[in-house]
C-alpha positions in Angstrom: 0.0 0.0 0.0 3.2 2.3 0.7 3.5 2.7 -3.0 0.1 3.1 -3.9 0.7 6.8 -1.7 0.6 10.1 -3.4 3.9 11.8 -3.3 4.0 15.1 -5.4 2.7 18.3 -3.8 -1.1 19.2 -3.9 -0.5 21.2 -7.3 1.0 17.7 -8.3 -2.1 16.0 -6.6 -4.4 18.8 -8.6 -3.1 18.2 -12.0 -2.8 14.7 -12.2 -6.7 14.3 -10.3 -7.9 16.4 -13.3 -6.2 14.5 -15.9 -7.4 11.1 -14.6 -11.0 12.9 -14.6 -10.5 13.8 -18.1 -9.7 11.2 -19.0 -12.0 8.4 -16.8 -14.2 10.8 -15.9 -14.3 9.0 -12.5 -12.0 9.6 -9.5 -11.9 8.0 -5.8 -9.4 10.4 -3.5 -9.3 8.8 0.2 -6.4 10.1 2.7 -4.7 7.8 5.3 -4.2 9.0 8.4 -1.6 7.1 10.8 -3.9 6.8 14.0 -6.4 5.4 12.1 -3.5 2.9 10.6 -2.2 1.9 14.0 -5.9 1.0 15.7 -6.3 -1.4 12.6 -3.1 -2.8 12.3 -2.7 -1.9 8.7 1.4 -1.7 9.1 1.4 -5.2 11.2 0.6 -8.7 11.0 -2.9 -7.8 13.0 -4.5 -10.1 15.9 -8.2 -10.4 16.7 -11.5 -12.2 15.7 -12.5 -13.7 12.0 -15.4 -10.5 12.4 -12.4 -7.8 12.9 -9.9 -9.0 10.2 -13.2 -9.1 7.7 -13.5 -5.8 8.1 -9.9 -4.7 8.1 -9.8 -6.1 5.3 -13.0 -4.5 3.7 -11.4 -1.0 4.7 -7.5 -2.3 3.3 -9.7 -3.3 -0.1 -11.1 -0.1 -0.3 -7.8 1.9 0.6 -5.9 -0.2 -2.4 -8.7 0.2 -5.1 -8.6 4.0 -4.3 -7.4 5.9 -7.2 -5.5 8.4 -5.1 -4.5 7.9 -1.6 -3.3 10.9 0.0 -0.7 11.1 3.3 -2.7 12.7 5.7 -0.7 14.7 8.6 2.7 14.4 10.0 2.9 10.9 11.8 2.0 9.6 8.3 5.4 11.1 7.0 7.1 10.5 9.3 6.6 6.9 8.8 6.6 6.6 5.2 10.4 8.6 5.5 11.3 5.3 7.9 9.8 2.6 6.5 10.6 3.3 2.8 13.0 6.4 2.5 9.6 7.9 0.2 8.9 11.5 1.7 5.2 12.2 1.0 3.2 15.3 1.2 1.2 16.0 3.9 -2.2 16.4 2.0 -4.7 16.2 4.9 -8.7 17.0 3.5 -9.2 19.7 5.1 -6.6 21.2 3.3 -6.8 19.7 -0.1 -10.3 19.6 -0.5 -10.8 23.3 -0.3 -7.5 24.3 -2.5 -9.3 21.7 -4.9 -12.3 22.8 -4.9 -11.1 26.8 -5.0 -8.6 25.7 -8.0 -11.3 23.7 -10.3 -14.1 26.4 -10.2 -11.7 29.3 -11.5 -11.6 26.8 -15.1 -14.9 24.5 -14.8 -18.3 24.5 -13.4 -18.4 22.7 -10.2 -21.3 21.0 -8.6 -21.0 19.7 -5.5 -22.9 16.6 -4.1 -22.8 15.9 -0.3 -23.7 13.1 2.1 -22.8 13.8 5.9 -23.7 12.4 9.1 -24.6 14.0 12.0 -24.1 12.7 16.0 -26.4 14.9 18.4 -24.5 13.5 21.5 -21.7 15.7 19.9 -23.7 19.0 19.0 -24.1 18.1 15.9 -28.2 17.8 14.9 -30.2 17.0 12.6 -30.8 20.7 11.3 -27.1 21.0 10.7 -27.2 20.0 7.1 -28.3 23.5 5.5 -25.8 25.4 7.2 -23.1 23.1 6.0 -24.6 23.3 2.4 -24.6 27.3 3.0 -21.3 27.4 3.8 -20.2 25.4 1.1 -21.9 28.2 -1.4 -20.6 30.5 0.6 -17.1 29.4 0.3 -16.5 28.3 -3.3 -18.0 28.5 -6.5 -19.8 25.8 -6.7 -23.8 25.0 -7.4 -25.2 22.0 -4.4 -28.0 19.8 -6.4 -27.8 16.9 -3.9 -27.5 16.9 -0.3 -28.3 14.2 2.3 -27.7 13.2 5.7 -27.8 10.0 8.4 -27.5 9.8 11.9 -24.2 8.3 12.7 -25.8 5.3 14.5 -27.6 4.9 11.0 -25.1 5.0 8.5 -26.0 2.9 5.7 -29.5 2.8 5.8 -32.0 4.1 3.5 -29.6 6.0 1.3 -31.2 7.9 -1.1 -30.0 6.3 -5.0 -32.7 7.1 -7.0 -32.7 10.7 -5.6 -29.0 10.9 -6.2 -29.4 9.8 -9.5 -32.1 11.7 -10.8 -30.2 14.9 -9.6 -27.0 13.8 -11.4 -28.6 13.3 -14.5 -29.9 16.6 -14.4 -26.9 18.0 -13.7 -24.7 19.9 -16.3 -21.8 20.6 -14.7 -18.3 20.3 -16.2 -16.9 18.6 -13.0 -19.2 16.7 -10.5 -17.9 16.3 -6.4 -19.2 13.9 -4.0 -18.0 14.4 -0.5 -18.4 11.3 1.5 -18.1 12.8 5.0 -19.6 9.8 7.4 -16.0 9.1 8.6 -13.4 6.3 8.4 -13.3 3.3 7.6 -17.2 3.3 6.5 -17.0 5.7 4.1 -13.9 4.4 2.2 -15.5 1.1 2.6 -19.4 1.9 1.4 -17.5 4.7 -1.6 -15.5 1.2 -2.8 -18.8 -0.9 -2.2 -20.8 1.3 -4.7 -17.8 2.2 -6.9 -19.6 1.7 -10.6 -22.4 3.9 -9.4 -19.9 6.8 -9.0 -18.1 5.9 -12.1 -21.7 5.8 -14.0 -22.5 9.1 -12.5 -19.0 10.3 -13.4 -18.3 11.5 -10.1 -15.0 12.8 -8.4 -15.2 11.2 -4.5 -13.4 12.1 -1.9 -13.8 10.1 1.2 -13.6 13.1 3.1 -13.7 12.4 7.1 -14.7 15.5 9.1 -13.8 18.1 6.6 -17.7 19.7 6.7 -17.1 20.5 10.1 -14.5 22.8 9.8 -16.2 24.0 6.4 -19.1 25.3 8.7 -16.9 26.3 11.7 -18.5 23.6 13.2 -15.1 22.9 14.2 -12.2 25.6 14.0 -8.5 25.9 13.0 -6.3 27.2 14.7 -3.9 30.8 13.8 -2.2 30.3 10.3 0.8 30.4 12.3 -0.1 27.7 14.8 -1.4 25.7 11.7 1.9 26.1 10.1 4.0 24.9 13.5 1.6 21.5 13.1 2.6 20.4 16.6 1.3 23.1 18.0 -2.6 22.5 15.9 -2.1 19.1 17.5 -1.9 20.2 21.1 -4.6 23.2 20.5 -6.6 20.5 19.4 -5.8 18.3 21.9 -6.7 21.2 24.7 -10.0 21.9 23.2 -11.4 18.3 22.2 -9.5 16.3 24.2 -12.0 13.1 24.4 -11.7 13.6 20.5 -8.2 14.2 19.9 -6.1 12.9 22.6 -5.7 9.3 21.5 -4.7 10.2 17.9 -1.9 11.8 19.1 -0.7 8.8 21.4 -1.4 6.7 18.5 1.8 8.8 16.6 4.1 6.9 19.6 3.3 3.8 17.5 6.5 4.4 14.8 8.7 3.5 18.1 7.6 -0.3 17.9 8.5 -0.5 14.4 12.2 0.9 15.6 12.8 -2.6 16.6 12.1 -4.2 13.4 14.7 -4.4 10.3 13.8 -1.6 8.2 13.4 -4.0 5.2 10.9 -6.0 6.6 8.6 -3.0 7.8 8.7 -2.0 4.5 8.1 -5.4 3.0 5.3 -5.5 5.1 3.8 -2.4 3.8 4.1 -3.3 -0.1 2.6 -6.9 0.9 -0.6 -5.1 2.3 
C-alpha cells in the first residue's frame, strides 16, 4: 500500500486528479491517516476475531482500489520517511479539499454533491445539514443539487439512490464532487462498495472524514501560524477536544515499535498489504 501513496505536492495532486478525470471521468481520492493505521493494524501482521480481520480487510480493499491515496498529517510522514526512504506530502482533507475545490471552479463548473452524518451527542443535529450546504456556497464556486444526511448510528440505511441519480442526470456541470463525509473506515469502505455507481455518475469522491465540520466552523483551526507549527494545531486541538483528539496523538508513539524491526521487513510488510 506504501506505494500506492501520493507523493508530489497538492498542485502535483491537482493536475494529475484532473487528468485522470479527463480522461476516466471517475476519480476516488481517500487520505490515510496514521492513527487510524495503527488502531487497525494496517502496518502489522494484525491479531483479533475472524469478524475484525473481515473488516480490516474490507477498509484495506477499499484503501488499495482508491485511485488516489493521500498522506494525511505528519505521523504519516514520518513513517513513510522510515519505513521506505519515500517522503510524501502531507495532503490532509481539510486542506486539499478546499484548494481543490477553489482551484477547479476558476476553469470549470463545479457541482458539488454531499452526504454527511450527524451525532447529536456531539452538538451536531439533525438541522445541521443547511448550514453546511450554506457554507459550502458561501465558500467556493460551486452549485449544491444533492445533499443528504444520516444519523451516525444509521449509516448505511436508507440512502437515497434514486434521488441521487435523478439529480445527477440533471446536472450539467463540467466537474461533479461527492464528499463522503460519514468518517473512516465506512466511508472508504461503502465509496469502494458502490464504486460503478460513481463511475456511472462520473463522479469525483473524496472520502472526506470531518472536513464539513471545519467548512461550517463547526469545528475551527487554529492561527495560520499555529497551523503552520503543526505540533502546536495538534496540542490546540488536543486542549480543546480532548475526548476527540487525545488518543490520535498517542497513536503517533506507535512508529517506536517499528524501531525494533529491520527496516526492510517494515517496508516489505507495507508493499505486501
Amino acid at each position: 500500500m506504501i506505494d500506492t501513496l501520493f507523493s508530489g505536492d497538492k498542485k502535483a495532486a491537482l493536475d494529475q486528479l484532473l487528468q485522470l478525470y479527463k480522461q476516466k471521468r471517475f476519480a476516488i481520492v481517500s487520505f490515510l491517516y496514521f492513527a487510524n493505521a495503527m488502531k487497525r493494524q494496517l502496518f502489522e501482521d494484525p491479531g483479533g476475531d475472524e469478524n475484525y480481520l473481515k473488516k480490516r480487510q474490507k477498509y484495506l480493499s477499499a484503501l488499495q482500489d482508491s485511485d488516489f491515496l493521500l498522506a494525511d498529517g505528519i505521523a504519516l510522514q514520518v513513517f513513510s520517511k522510515f519505513a521506505t526512504s519515500m517522503q510524501v506530502e502531507n495532503l490532509n482533507g481539510t486542506d486539499f479539499i478546499p484548494y481543490f475545490l477553489q482551484e477547479i471552479s476558476k476553469d470549470y463548473s463545479v457541482s458539488v454533491y454531499l452526504y454527511q452524518c450527524y451525532d447529536p451527542t456531539k452538538g451536531k443535529k439533525s438541522d445541521s445539514l443547511q448550514a453546511w450546504v450554506d457554507a459550502l456556497k458561501e465558500q467556493f464556486w460551486v452549485s449544491i443539487p444533492w445533499s443528504d444526511q444520516c444519523l451516525y448510528q444509521e449509516r448505511g440505511q436508507n440512502f437515497s439512490f434514486d434521488v441521487l441519480q435523478q439529480a445527477s442526470d440533471d446536472d450539467k456541470s463540467e466537474v461533479k464532487v461527492f464528499l463522503n463525509c460519514t468518517w473512516t473506515p465506512f466511508q472508504e469502505v461503502r465509496t469502494n462498495e458502490h464504486r460503478l455507481f460513481f463511475e456511472k455518475h462520473e463522479m469525483i469522491v473524496f472520502n472526506a472524514g470531518g472536513l464539513i465540520d471545519f467548512i461550517s466552523w463547526f469545528e475551527t483551526r487554529a492561527p495560520d501560524r499555529v497551523v503552520k507549527a503543526r505540533v502546536l494545531e495538534t496540542f490546540r486541538r488536543i486542549a480543546t477536544k480532548p475526548k476527540k483528539n487525545l488518543h490520535k496523538f498517542l497513536a503517533m508513539f506507535g512508529i517506536v515499535r517499528f524501531l525494533r524491526k529491520p527496516l526492510k521487513n517494515t517496508a516489505s510488510s507495507w508493499k505486501s498489504l
